[in-house]
Structures are given as structure tokens and as C-alpha cells.
C-alpha positions, 0 to 999 in steps of 0.5 A: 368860813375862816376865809369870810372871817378875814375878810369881815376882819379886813372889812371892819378896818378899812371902813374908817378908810372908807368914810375918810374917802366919802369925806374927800369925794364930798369935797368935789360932790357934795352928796357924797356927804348925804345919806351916810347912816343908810352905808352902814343900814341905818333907814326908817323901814319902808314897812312892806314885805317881799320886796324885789330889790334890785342892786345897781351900782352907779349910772351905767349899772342903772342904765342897764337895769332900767329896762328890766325895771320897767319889766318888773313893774308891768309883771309884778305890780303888787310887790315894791321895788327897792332899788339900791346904789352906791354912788350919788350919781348911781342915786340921781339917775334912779330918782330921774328913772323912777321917782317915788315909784321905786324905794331907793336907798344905799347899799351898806358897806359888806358889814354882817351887822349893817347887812343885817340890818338892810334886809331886815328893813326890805325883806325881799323876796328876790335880790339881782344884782347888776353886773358884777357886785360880789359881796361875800357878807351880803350873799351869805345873808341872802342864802341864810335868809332864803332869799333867792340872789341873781346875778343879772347882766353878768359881766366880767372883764379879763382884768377883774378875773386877774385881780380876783385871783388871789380871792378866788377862794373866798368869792367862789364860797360866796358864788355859791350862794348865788341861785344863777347868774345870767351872763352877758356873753359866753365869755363872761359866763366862762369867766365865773365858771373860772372864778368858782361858779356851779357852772350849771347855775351859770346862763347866757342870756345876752346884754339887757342894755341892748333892750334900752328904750329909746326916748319918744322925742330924742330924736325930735329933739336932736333935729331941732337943736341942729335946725338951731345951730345949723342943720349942715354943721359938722358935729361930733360928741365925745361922751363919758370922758374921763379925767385925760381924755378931755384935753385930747378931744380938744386937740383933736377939735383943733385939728378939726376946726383946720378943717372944718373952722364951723365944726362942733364939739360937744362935751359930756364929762362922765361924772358931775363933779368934774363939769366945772374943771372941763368947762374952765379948761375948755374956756382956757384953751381958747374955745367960743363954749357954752353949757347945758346948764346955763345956754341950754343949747349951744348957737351958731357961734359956740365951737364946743358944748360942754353937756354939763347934766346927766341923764341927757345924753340921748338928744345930743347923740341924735343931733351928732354926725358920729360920737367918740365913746369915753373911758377908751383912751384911758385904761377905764375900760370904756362906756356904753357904745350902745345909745349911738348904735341905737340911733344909727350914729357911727361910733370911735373909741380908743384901744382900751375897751374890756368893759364892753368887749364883746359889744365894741368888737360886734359894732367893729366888726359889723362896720358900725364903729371904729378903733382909733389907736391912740388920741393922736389919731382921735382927730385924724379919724373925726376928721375923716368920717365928718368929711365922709357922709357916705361913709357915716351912713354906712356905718350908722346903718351897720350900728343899728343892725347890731343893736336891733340883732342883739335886743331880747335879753330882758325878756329872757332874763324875765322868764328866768325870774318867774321861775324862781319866784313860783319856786 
């Protein structure tokens, strides 16, 4: 208890830090400076009762979810769905997703009172919380209120259970509440166990995102984009980059046009506040470019396609020859391999991948994806496979496999959340 006491002391002053960073993340994104009553529970109630409430944290959390989402609707029409976010773009997804079919609203920061306030406002029946989110307050309020809490797609990298440690005390107490935890791997599973979960409430279930749905027409519409720039042009994707990552795919394109003088790029920045930034460096450097949100597709003439909207990433992974995975030659830990294995386009990404081990190694090892070094050897690599179609079907073919083995988490997830809720 004195544990949680500090850290709600802790807690109490840092929030003035917090809301100087919303003020500064404002400055570049705009809806960070929305909604901010709602990050300490202040909404008008929604005026329903037990609600399940689902807790993703930013786009890739709400990617994961969406297919348990669209689960809970179909088995349990009758109850609201709340679905809370913390970032703006976690925000917008859920609004492309869902619309008003869901209620969404910011998770308050982990205040007793601003907690307090939330769920009284909610009044769920049931909490699963996406990924990896351990919010001590949050979860003692959940466990005084009677409200089971599960932990749903579990995941936890080797570096998050290091930089636990030294809070290990207090985050296995608030483990603790938590009624189960359905981890992605066995590894991760073993992780909690180590951070200080009841091992009997920890499952392996596998990962929800292998469950994603494929959108109807992406694939229609990826063969219509490359029948409008050139159905035998070289393309390759970099998706989910990160700041340094993108002035390394524009020196490896470079080494591709050498090459491959007809070769495209196309360029999807992970979060919309930098869109600008890269559309300005990619124009810089020299490059015949053009945009999503202005061109809509790119022509004939265009060497890079910066994919400056969210949510839209599926056509274009339909339309490439192979895809470069971001987050990979910086230390962010990777992003979702998944949506290119989904559709048989083989997959590069860089040395730094702990968000998504076991995923990224499964694809490696089965021949779907290759490892490149560093971004040296980023070039190199596009290089080869565009010039080996041969071998981009071998590997888009080893891709999809993985992705149909793996599919079948949600179902289990579901029967898990009967369960508690007929207790």
C-alpha cells in the first residue's frame, strides 16, 4: 500500500509535467490540444450500465483490438461498448473503425480521483486492456469495484520487463488484480509470471492481430493503382517510419533508381504530425513526389509517394512488390509485420524488432521476411528482391502461410470473456 501511496505522490507531480507536454505535442498535432477535461475524468456520462470497455492505447493497440471489437458487437449486442485511447491518432482510428457504434473517450491520466470519476461515468461490467498498459490506480479501482480486468493480447518485451524492475514491487500488487492475462507467446507469458503475476491467471492464447480482417476491395484496389502508374513498375513500401529512418529509405531508393531509374517508392510516415516534415525532405532531396492527400495516387512520373493519411495502408501493401517494416532501424522496437504477410508481399525490416519478436522471427524463419543489418544494407536488399520476382513469390507465399497458421486468437480470447462474464 505505501508502494501505491508514492506513486500516486509521484503521480500528483508529474501531471503538471504532463500537461506542459500536451502543450508541446499540440504545437505539431493539433488534437493534442482537444479533449483535455476527459485525461483527468471530466465527460458528460454516457448514461448506460455495464458497459464492456476496452483500452487501446494508440493505432497499432486499436488495430489489434479491432478484430475482438467487432467480436464483441456480433456476441454481445445489447451492452455498450466503450473504447478508450491515449493519443489522438489512437483517437481517430477508433472514430474510422467504429463511428458512433462505439462510446470513446480518453483514458484519464492514473489519478484515484480522475479514475474514479471515469468509471463511475462508464460503469463497466468488464475491462480488457490491450497489450501492455499497467496502471496501478486504475486497477486497484477496477478490483474494489468488482469489475473484472483482463489483460488481452499481452505482450512484453525483454526491455520493458528491465525497465519494470525497479517497480516490480508495485506492479506485481496491481498484477494482481488483474483476473487474467492472455499473452501473445509463451515468452511473454513468462515475462509477467516475472514481473509478479498469479502464474495460474496467466494464458497463452496467441496474438489477435494475426485475426485482423483483410479489407474486400484492398486488393481491387491495389491492382488498380499499379494498372494507373504501370502494372510492371518496381514498387516498394517503407511503412511505419520513424523520425531517422526516412532519409535512410531515401538513400536506399537512390540506390534503387541506379538501377531501377522506374522504380517507386512509396512513403507512409508513422504519425501524422511529421507528414509535412518528410513530404518537405523527400522534395529536398530532389525527388519527382507527390501525396495522398493531394494527388490521391501517384503517376507515372512520380519517384516517391508520400502516404500522408492513416488507416490506408492496406491498398498500398497490395500494390507493392515487397514492403520495408518501420520502427526497425531505430531503437522503437518495430510495427506490425503482419498486414504485408496478410497479402503475400514479402517483408524487410531492420535489427531492432522486440516489439514484435516472436512475429518477425516466425516470418524470418519460415522464409517470409528478411533481416537487413542496418540501413547500409536497406538498398542492397530492396535491390535484390525487386530484381528477383522468383524469389518475392517464394516469400510472399511463406508470408501467408505464417499468417493463416497463426489466425484463431480472438476466438480464444472470446471464450475466455464468457467465462467471466457468466461468473
Amino acid at each position: 500500500m505505501t508502494l501505491r501511496y508514492l506513486y500516486t505522490l509521484a503521480m500528483f507531480l508529474v501531471t503538471p509535467l504532463l500537461v506542459l507536454r500536451l502543450l508541446a505535442r499540440g504545437v505539431r498535432s493539433r488534437p493534442y490540444h482537444r479533449r483535455w477535461p476527459e485525461r483527468f475524468g471530466f465527460f458528460d456520462p454516457p448514461g448506460f450500465s455495464g458497459s464492456l470497455w476496452v483500452h487501446a492505447v494508440s493505432v497499432g493497440e486499436v488495430n489489434a483490438a479491432e478484430p475482438l471489437i467487432k467480436a464483441l458487437r456480433r456476441d454481445y449486442p445489447n451492452a455498450p461498448l466503450v473504447v478508450t485511447t491515449v493519443t489522438p491518432t489512437g483517437t481517430a482510428r477508433v472514430q474510422q473503425l467504429f463511428g458512433d457504434s462505439v462510446f470513446h473517450v480518453y483514458l484519464p491520466y492514473d489519478l484515484p480521483y480522475a479514475v474514479g470519476r471515469f468509471l463511475k461515468k462508464v460503469r463497466p461490467r468488464l475491462a480488457l486492456i490491450v497489450e501492455t498498459e499497467i496502471w496501478p490506480n486504475l486497477y486497484h479501482a477496477c478490483r474494489k469495484r468488482g469489475i473484472p480486468l483482463m489483460i488481452v493480447n499481452a505482450r512484453l518485451s525483454e526491455r520493458s520487463l528491465r525497465g519494470y524492475k525497479p517497480l516490480r514491487g508495485l506492479l506485481r500488487s496491481a498484477l494482481r488484480c488483474v483476473r487474467l492475462i492472455a499473452a501473445q507467446s509463451r515468452t511473454d507469458a513468462a515475462r509477467y509470471r516475472l514481473l509478479g503475476a498469479d502464474p495460474e491467471q496467466v494464458l497463452v492464447t496467441g496474438n489477435m492481430k494475426f485475426d485482423m480482417p483483410i479489407p474486400g476491395g484492398a486488393v481491387a484496389e491495389g491492382a488498380t493503382m499499379r494498372g494507373h502508374w504501370g502494372p510492371r513498375r518496381p514498387v516498394w513500401m517503407a511503412a511505419s517510419t520513424h523520425e531517422g529512418e526516412e532519409l535512410s529509405v531515401l538513400e536506399a531508393h537512390l540506390q534503387v533508381l541506379k538501377r531501377l531509374p522506374d522504380a517507386l517508392l512509396l512513403l507512409a510516415p508513422r504519425h501524422p504530425e511529421r507528414f509535412r516534415a518528410v513530404e518537405h525532405a523527400v522534395r529536398s532531396l530532389g525527388f519527382t513526389a507527390a501525396t495522398r492527400s493531394l494527388e490521391g495516387v501517384p503517376s507515372p512520373s512520380h519517384q516517391v509517394f508520400v502516404i500522408d493519411a492513416m488507416g490506408q495502408l492496406m491498398p498500398f501493401f497490395a500494390a507493392s512488390d515487397l514492403a520495408f517494416v518501420g520502427g526497425s532501424l531505430v531503437p522503437i522496437g518495430g510495427h506490425n509485420v503482419l498486414e504485408p504477410a496478410a497479402l503475400s508481399v514479402p517483408v524487410l525490416v531492420g535489427p531492432r524488432t522486440f516489439n514484435f519478436e516472436e512475429i518477425t522471427r516466425s516470418l524470418i524463419e519460415e522464409g517470409g521476411a528478411e533481416r537487413v543489418a542496418d540501413a547500409e544494407r536497406l538498398g542492397p536488399s530492396v535491390l535484390q528482391l525487386l530484381l528477383d520476382a522468383a524469389k518475392r513469390a517464394r516469400m510472399g507465399q511463406a508470408a501467408q502461410r505464417v499468417f493463416e497458421r497463426e489466425r484463431g486468437a480472438v476466438q480464444r480470447v472470446m471464450r475466455l470473456i464468457d467465462t467471466l462474464l457468466q461468473e
